[in-house]
N, C-alpha and C positions, 0 to 999 in steps of 0.2 A: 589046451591053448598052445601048447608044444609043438602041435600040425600047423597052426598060424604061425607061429615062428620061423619054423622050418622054412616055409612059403616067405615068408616078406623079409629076411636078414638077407636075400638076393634082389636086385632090383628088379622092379617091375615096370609094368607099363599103365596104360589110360584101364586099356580094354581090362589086365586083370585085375585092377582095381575096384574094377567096376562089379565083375563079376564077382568080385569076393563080398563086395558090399550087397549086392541081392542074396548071394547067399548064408548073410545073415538075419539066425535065427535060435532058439529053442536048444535044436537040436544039432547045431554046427556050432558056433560062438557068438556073442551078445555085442551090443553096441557097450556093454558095460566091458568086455573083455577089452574092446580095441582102445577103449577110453583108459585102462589101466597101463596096457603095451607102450599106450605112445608116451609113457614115462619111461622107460625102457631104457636100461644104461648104455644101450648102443643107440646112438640118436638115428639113424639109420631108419634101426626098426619101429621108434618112436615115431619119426616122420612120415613111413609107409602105414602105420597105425593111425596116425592122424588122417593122413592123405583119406582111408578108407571110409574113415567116420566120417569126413565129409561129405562123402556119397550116399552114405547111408541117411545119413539128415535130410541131405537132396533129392534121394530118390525113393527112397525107402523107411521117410518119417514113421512110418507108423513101430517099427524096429528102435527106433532113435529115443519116443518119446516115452518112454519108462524108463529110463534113465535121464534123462533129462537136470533134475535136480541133482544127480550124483555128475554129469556134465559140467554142472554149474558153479556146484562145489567145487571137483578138482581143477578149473580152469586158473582159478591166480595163482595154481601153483608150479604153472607150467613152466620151464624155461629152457625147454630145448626150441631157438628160433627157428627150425624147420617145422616143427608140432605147431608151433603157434601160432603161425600164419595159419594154419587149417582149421584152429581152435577160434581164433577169432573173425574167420569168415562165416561159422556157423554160427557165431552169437549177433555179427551183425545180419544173415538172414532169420534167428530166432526175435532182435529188436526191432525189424521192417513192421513198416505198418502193413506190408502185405504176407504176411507170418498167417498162416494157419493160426484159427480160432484156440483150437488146442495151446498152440505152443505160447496166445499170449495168456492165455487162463494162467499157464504155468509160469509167466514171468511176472502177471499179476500178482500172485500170491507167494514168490520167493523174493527174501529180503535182497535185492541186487546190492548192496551198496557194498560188500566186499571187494563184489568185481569191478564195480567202476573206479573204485581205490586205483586194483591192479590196472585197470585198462588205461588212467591214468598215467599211470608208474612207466607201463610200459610204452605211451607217446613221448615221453619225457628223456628215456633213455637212447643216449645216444647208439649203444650199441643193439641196439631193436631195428631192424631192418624196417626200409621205408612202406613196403606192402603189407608187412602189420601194423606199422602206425597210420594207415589208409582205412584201414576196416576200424582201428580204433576211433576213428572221426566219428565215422560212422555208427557205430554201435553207441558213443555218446551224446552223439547230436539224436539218435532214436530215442534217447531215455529222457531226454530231458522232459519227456511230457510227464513222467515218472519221478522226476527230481528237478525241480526249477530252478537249484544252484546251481546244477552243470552249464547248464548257457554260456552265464560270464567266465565261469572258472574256461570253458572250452574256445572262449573268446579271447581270454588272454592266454591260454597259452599256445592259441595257432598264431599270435600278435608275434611273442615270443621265438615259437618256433621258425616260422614261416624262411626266414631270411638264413636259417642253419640249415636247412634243410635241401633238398632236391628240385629241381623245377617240378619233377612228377607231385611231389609232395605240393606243392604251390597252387597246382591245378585243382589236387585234392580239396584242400582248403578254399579255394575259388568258389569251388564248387559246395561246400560246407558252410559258408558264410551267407549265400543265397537259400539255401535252407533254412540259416539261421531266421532270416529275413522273415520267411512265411511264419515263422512262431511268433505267436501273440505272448 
């Protein structure tokens, strides 16, 4: 893991992130290794760790989903907000309704209710950047079909939030409350 280190404590860019993310495997490093990195006490390397595991979910799920539940595990415990933006863009595409069969088997059968604690925690916090409390709409308003107390809890606290917040954030919510709408 010491060669991935070397590689991402510099910045990078689209293109070798990308490539680093196809080149995970077996016999290079795991989606399990970048998911440990992007704890990483240089937030840096953390973030370019996250950054990667993005890709890898994106592009190269089939790498991604045997870790999956150790993903899932360590995600409330994140709090570097560069990491976390990347961490919770991958759970609102693992909560879409158009998620791979796979990945909702696997959200069927994992007790979520940790993460939605944190994902909560983390819309509420003021010093959580607006682009992760945008994907936390998101990932909550997908579970509700999974928890039918998220609804209202996520109804008052965009009621709450809305007017603290960023106009981006507003749009977000516009658009979240029209979702809400279609759930029965």
């Amino acid at each position: 893991m010491q060669f991935l280190i070397n590689i991402i404590q510099k910045p990078i860019g689209k293109i070798e992130v990308e490539k680093l993310a196809s080149n995970v495997s077996d016999q290079t490093f795991s989606a399990k290794n970048l998911i440990d990195l992007s704890f990483h006490h240089d937030e840096q390397i953390g973030f370019r760790a996250a950054w990667i595991l993005e890709r890898v979910y994106s592009n190269h799920q089939v790498n991604f989903l045997p870790f999956a539940d150790y993903f899932l595990d360590k995600l409330p415990q994140q709090n570097n907000p560069s990491a976390l933006r990347h961490f919770v863009k991958i759970l609102a595409f693992m909560t879409n309704k158009k998620a791979s069969r796979e990945v909702k088997d696997i959200l069927q059968d994992y007790d979520t209710k940790g993460f939605v604690e944190a994902v909560f925690a983390w819309l509420i916090d003021e010093n959580i950047p607006v682009a992760v409390k945008s994907h936390c709409l998101n990932i909550l308003a997908n579970l509700i079909s999974k928890h039918q107390w998220i609804k209202e809890e996520l109804i008052d606290t965009m009621e709450f939030l809305v007017d603290k917040e960023s106009i981006g954030f507003f749009a977000k919510v516009k658009q979240i409350r029209k979702q809400l709408k279609s759930i029965k």
